[in-house]
N, C-alpha and C positions, 0 to 999 in steps of 0.2 A: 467608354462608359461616362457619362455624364459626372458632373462635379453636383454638390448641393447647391450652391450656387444659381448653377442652369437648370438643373429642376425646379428649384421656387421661381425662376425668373419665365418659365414656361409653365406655372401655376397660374402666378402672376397674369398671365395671357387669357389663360382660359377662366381666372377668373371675375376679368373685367368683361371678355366677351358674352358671361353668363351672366352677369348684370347686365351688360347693356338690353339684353333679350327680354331677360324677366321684369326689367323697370322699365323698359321702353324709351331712353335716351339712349344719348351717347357716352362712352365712354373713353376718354384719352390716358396712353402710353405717357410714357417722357420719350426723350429722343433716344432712337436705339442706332448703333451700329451695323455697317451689312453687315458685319456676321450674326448682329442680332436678330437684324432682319431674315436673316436666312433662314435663322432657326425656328422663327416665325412663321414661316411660308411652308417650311417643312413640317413644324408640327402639327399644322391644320387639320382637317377641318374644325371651325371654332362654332358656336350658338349664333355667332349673328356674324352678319356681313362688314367687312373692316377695309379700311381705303389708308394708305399712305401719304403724306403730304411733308417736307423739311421748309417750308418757305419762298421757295424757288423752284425752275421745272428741272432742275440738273443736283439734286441736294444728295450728299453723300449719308449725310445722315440724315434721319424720319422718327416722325411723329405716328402713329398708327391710332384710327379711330377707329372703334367696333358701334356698329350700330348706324340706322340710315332713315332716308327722310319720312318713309312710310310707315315705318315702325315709334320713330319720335316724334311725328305731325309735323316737322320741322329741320330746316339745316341748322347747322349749327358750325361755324369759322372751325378753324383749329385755332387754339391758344399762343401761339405764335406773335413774337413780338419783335420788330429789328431795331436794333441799337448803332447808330451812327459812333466809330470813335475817331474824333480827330486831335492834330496835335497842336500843340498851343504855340509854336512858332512855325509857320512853314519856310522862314528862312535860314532856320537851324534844323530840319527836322531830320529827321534818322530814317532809313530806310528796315520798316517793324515789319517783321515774315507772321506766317501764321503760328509758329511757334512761340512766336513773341507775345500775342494778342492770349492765347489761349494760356500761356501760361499767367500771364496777367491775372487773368480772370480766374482760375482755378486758386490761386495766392489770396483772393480775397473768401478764401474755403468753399468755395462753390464747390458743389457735386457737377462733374461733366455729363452724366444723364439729362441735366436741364438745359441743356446749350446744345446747340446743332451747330453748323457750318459755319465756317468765317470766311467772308469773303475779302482780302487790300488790294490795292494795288503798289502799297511799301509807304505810301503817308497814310491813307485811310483808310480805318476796318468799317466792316460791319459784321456783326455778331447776329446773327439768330438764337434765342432763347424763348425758353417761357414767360409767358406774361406775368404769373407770379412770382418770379425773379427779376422781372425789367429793370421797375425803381431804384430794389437796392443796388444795379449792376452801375447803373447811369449816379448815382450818389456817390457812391463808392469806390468806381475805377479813375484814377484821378496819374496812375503813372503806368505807362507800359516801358520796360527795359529801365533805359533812362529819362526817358521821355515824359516832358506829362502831355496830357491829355485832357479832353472834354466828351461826354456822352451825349448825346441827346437821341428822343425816338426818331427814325428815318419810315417812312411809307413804302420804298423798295429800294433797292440796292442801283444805282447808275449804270445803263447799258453797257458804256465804256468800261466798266471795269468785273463785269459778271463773266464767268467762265464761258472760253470763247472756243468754237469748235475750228482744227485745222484739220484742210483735206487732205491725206494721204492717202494713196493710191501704189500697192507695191503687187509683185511677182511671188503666189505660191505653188508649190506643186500639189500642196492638198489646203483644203476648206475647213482642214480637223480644226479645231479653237487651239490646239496647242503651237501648229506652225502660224495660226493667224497671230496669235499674241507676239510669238517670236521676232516675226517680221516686221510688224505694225512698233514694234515699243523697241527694237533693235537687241533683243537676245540673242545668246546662243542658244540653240532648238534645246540641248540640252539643260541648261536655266530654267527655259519656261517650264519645261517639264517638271521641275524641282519645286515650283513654285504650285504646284498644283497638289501635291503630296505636304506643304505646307498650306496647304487651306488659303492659301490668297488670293484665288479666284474665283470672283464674284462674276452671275450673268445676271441683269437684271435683279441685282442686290439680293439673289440666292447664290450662296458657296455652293460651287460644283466641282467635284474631283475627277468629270469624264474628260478626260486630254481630245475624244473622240469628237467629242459633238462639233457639228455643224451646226455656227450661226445665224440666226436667222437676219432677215433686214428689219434694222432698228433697234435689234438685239444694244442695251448696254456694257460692257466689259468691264469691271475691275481689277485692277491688279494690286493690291495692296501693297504700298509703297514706292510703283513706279510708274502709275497714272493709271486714266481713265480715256474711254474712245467707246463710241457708239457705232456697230457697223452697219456698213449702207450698201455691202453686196458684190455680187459680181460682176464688174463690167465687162471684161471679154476675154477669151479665151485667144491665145497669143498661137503664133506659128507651131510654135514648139509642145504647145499643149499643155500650155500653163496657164494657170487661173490670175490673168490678174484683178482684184478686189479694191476698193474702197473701203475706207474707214474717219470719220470724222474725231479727230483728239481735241481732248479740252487741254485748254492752256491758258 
């Protein structure tokens, strides 16, 4: 049974999509989580036609727009802003995780629905947010951890340092998503299972609870909390009559 909560938050849905319809623009979300997203895809169908976007093509969290170019006479961006943070010594600097960056940011009372993804490499963030939070975020964020720091807008996040895909290539006996997860992220079969009856398995940023399914190529995987891997299929079947598969991991 749903909480109040996720009823108004899937109100909320349906009732930007019915503006977007009846006034003939667009309409923007804040950034939602897969699971938010999940429960978005599931609760469809909406009044008008809606596209996803977080900043980047690998974004764990999304912005979702209802509404499209034939109905508004027009595109229209997403609101989307990226924030460069860097540190003001890099001969002292501290090695800052994504827990670091975000909790930074949340400390200056930000709502985390305006903030999407953070991308470092342990000196440099960058922050995806809303454009009407940028300013105050780049005025305002002046220390992360111990560290200070500087904001300024960035135009896209540096090749070298955006989520990188690694191939792995392993041995299953079946195609089910529950032996692919196991093998690909190094479970025991029985784990990944568990982790599906906890709702942390995202395909294509929909929560799915079928252990059963077979992925498609290109399929995205989450596993909330122990990474993300996009899969690229079966390459061949072995002596023994095993599947071996490919799978690309972000890292």
């Amino acid at each position: 049974m749903r909480t109040d909560d996720e009823k108004q938050f899937i109100k909320r849905l349906h009732d930007l999509a019915e503006a977007a319809a009846d006034r003939g623009t667009y309409c923007f979300t804040d950034f939602l989580s897969e699971s938010e997203y999940s429960d978005l895809i599931r609760e469809g169908p909406y009044s008008s036609p809606y596209e996803a976007y977080g900043g980047h093509e690998s974004a764990e969290r999304v912005m979702v727009r209802f509404g499209d170019p034939e109905s508004a006479g027009c595109e229209e961006p997403f609101p989307i802003k990226i924030i460069k943070i860097s540190q003001g010594s890099v001969k002292f600097s501290d090695k800052l995780s994504h827990r670091d960056y975000l909790g930074a940011v949340l400390n200056l009372g930000i709502d985390r629905k305006v903030t999407g993804d953070i991308i470092t490499d342990g000196t440099t963030g960058y922050l995806f947010c809303e454009e009407k939070i940028a300013d105050y975020i780049i005025e305002n964020l002046v220390r992360v951890r111990h560290t200070n720091v500087s904001c300024e807008g960035a135009d896209e996040v540096p090749q070298d340092i955006r989520p990188k895909l690694m191939r792995v290539e392993v041995q299953v006996s079946s195609e089910r998503l529950d032996a692919v997860i196991a093998h690909i992220l190094k479970l025991p079969r029985t784990r990944a299972a568990d982790l599906f009856r906890a709702e942390r398995v995202f395909v294509n940023g929909k929560m799915t609870p079928d252990r059963t399914y077979v992925p498609k190529e290109g399929d995205i995987i989450s596993v909330r909390g122990f990474g993300r891997f996009r899969y690229a299929g079966l390459s061949h079947i072995t002596k023994k009559g095993k599947s071996s598969i490919v799978a690309e991991r972000y890292v």
